[in-house]
C-alpha positions in Angstrom: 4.0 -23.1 22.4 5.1 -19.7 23.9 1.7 -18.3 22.9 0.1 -20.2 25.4 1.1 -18.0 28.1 -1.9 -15.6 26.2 -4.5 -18.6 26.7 -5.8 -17.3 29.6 -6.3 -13.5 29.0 -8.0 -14.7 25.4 -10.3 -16.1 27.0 -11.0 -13.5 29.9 -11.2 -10.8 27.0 -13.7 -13.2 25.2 -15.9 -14.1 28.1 -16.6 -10.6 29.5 -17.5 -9.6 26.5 -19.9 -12.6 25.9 -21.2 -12.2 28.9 -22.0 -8.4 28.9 -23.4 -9.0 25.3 -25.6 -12.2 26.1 -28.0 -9.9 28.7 -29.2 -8.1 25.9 -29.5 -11.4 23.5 -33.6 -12.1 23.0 -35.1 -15.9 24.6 -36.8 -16.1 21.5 -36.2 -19.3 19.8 -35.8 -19.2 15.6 -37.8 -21.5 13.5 -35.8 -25.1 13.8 -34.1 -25.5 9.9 -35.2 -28.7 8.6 -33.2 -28.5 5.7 -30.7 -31.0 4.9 -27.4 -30.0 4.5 -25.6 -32.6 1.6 -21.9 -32.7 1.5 -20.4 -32.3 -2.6 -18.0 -34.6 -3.7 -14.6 -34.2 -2.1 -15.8 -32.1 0.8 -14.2 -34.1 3.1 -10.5 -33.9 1.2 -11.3 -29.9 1.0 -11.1 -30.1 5.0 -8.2 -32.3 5.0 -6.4 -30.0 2.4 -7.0 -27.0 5.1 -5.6 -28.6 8.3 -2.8 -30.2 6.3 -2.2 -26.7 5.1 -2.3 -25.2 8.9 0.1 -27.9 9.7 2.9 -27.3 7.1 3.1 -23.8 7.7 3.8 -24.3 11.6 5.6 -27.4 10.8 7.8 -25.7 8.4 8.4 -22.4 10.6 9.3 -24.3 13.9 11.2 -27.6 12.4 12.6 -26.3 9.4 13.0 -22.5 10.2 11.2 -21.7 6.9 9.4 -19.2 6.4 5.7 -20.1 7.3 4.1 -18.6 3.8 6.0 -21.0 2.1 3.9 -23.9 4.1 0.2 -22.0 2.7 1.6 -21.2 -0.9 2.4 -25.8 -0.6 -1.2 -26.2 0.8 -2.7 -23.7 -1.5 -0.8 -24.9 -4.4 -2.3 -28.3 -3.4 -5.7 -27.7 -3.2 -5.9 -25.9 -6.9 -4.4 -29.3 -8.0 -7.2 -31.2 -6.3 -9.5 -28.5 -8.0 -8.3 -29.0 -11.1 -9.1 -32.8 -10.7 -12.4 -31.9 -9.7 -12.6 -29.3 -12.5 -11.7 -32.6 -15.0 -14.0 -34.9 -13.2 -17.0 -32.6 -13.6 -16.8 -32.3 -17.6 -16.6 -36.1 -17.5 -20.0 -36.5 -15.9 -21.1 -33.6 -18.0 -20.4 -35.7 -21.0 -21.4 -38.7 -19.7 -24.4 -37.2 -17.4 -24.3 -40.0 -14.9 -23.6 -40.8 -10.9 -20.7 -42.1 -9.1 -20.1 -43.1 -6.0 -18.4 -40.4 -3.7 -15.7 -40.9 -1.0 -17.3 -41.9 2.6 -19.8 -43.6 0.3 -21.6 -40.7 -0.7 -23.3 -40.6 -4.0 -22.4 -37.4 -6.1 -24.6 -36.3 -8.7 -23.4 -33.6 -11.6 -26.1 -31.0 -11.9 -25.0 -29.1 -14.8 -22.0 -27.0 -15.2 -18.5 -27.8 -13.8 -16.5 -27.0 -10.8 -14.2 -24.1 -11.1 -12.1 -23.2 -7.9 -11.6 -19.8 -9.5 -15.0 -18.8 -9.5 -14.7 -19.2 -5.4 -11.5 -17.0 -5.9 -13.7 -14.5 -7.4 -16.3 -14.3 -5.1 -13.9 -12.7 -2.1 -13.5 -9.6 -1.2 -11.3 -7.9 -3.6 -11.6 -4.2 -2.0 -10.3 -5.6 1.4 -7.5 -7.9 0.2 -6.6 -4.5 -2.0 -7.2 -2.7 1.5 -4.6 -4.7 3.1 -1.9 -4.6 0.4 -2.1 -0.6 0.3 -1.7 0.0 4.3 0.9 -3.1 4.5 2.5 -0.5 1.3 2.2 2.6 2.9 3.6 1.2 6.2 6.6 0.1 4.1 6.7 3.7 2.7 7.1 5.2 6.3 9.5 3.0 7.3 11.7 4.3 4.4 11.0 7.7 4.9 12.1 7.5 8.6 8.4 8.3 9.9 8.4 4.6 12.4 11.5 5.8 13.8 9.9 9.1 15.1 6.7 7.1 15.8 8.7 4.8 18.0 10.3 7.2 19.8 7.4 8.9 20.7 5.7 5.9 21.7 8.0 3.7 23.4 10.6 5.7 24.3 8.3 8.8 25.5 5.3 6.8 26.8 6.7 3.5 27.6 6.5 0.1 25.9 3.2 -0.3 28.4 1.5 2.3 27.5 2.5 2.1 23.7 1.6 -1.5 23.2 -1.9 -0.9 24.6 -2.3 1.8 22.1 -1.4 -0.4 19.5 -4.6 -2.0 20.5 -6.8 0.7 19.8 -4.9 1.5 16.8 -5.6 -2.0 15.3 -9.3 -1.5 16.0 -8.8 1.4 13.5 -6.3 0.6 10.6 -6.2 -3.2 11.2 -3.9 -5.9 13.1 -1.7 -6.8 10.6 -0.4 -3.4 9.5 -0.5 -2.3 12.5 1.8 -5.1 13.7 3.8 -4.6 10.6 5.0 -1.6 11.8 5.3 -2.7 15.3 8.3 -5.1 14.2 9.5 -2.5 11.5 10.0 -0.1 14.5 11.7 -3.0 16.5 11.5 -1.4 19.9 13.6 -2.9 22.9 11.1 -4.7 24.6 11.4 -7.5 27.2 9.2 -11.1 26.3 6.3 -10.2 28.3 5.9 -7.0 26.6 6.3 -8.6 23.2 3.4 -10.6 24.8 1.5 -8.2 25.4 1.7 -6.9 22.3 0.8 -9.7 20.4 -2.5 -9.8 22.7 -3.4 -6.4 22.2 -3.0 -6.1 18.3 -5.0 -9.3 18.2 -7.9 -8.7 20.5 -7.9 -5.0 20.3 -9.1 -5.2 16.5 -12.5 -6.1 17.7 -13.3 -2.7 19.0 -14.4 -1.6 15.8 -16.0 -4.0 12.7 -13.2 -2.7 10.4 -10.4 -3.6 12.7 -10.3 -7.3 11.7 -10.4 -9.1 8.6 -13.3 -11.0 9.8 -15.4 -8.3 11.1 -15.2 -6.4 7.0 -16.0 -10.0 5.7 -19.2 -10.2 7.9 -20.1 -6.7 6.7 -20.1 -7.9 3.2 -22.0 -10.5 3.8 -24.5 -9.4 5.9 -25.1 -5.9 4.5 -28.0 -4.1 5.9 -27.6 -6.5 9.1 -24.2 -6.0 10.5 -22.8 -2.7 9.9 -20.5 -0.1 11.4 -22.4 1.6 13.5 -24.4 -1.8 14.8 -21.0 -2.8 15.9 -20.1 0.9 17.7 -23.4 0.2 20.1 -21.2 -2.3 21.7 -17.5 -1.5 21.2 -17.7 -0.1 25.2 -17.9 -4.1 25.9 -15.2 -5.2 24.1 -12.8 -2.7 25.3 -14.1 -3.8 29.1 -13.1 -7.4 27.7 -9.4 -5.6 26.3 -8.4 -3.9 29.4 -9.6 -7.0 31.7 -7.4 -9.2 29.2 -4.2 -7.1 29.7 -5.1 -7.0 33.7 -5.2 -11.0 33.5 -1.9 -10.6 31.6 -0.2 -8.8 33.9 -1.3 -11.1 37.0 -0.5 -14.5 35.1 2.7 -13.5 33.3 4.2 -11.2 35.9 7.4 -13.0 35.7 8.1 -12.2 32.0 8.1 -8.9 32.6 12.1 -8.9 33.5 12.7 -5.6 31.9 15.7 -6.6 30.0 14.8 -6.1 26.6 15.1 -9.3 24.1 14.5 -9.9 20.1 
């Protein structure tokens, strides 16, 4: 719940952004799409399966002080059963080649071939999960080599925890969020709560600077090739960092009275 406290500035980083963005957003209206989207058997358990998932990792973190991977690996673990059931149902219509009635009353209708939760493993991006492992590894490799313990030093002993947790911010919009706050916690620097605070709202809106700084932005990329790139993104990073620094101002003026400057965990 303590992460409400960043509510506010989220949103303040979000809507100047959105606002300095939608002025140069055409009136042109797309073609309406008439298509009809049709839901596949078990949709609707798929959707279950992911906020049952969200729910017994926090679940699992705050009431049973486990960690919260252990509550995705469950849901994940769960949902490649319930594949595997829809992987066995499939060759059964195969076989037989007939309908049956879905859940919701939907009809479901085999259309050759049979459902294989794997293939949907396959189709993600390999080069940026692989991305992430080697900078989480390198990270790891600096922190046994002594090279966070200089960095923190220089950062938020020279500069101040201030000053160094807003350059984490740009530095997530470069290397990534996660690493970045990897090696926040493997520094461990004495910081009070509202400086862990902001912190946590810089290396999480700060990403967005740049398309490579979050997961979601090198997703899109692959997605939309040709359409969203790098540079496409750059035209309008001087936005989003208005939207960052207006987020850690609304911080500041919210959360005041976190910032006791006695350091905590």
């Amino acid at each position: 719940h303590e992460f409400f406290a960043l509510f506010v500035p989220s949103v303040v980083n979000w809507i100047v952004t959105a606002v300095i963005l939608s002025l140069a957003v055409s009136n042109d209206h797309p073609a309406p799409v008439k298509d009809k989207a049709k839901l596949q058997y078990g949709a609707w358990v798929v959707v279950g399966l992911f906020l049952f998932t969200i729910a017994l990792a926090v679940t699992s973190h705050n009431v049973f002080h486990l960690p919260p991977v252990l509550g995705m690996m469950t849901g994940l673990g769960v949902l490649k059963l319930y594949g595997y059931y829809l992987n066995l149902r499939d060759k059964r219509l195969e076989k037989r080649g007939s309908k049956v009635a879905g859940p919701m009353g939907m009809e479901a209708t085999h259309e050759g071939g049979h459902y294989d939760i794997y293939n949907n493993l396959r189709r993600a991006e390999w080069d940026t999960l692989m991305f992430f492992y080697g900078v989480i590894l390198c990270v790891g490799g600096l922190g046994a080599f002594g090279y966070l313990a200089v960095g923190s030093q220089m950062t938020y002993t020279d500069l101040g925890p201030t000053t160094a947790n807003i350059i984490v911010g740009f530095a997530s919009a470069i290397v990534d969020n996660i690493p970045v706050m990897f090696a926040v916690l493997g520094m461990e620097p004495a910081m009070d709560h509202g400086q862990w605070l902001l912190v946590t709202l810089t290396a999480g809106v700060g990403g967005s600077m740049l398309s490579i700084g979050s997961a979601a932005g090198v997703a899109v990329m692959g997605q939309a090739r040709g359409i969203y790139t790098f540079f496409s993104h750059l035209r309008w990073s001087w936005a989003v960092v208005l939207g960052y620094f207006a987020s850690i101002w609304v911080h500041f003026l919210i959360n005041g009275d976190k910032f006791t400057g006695v350091v905590g965990p």
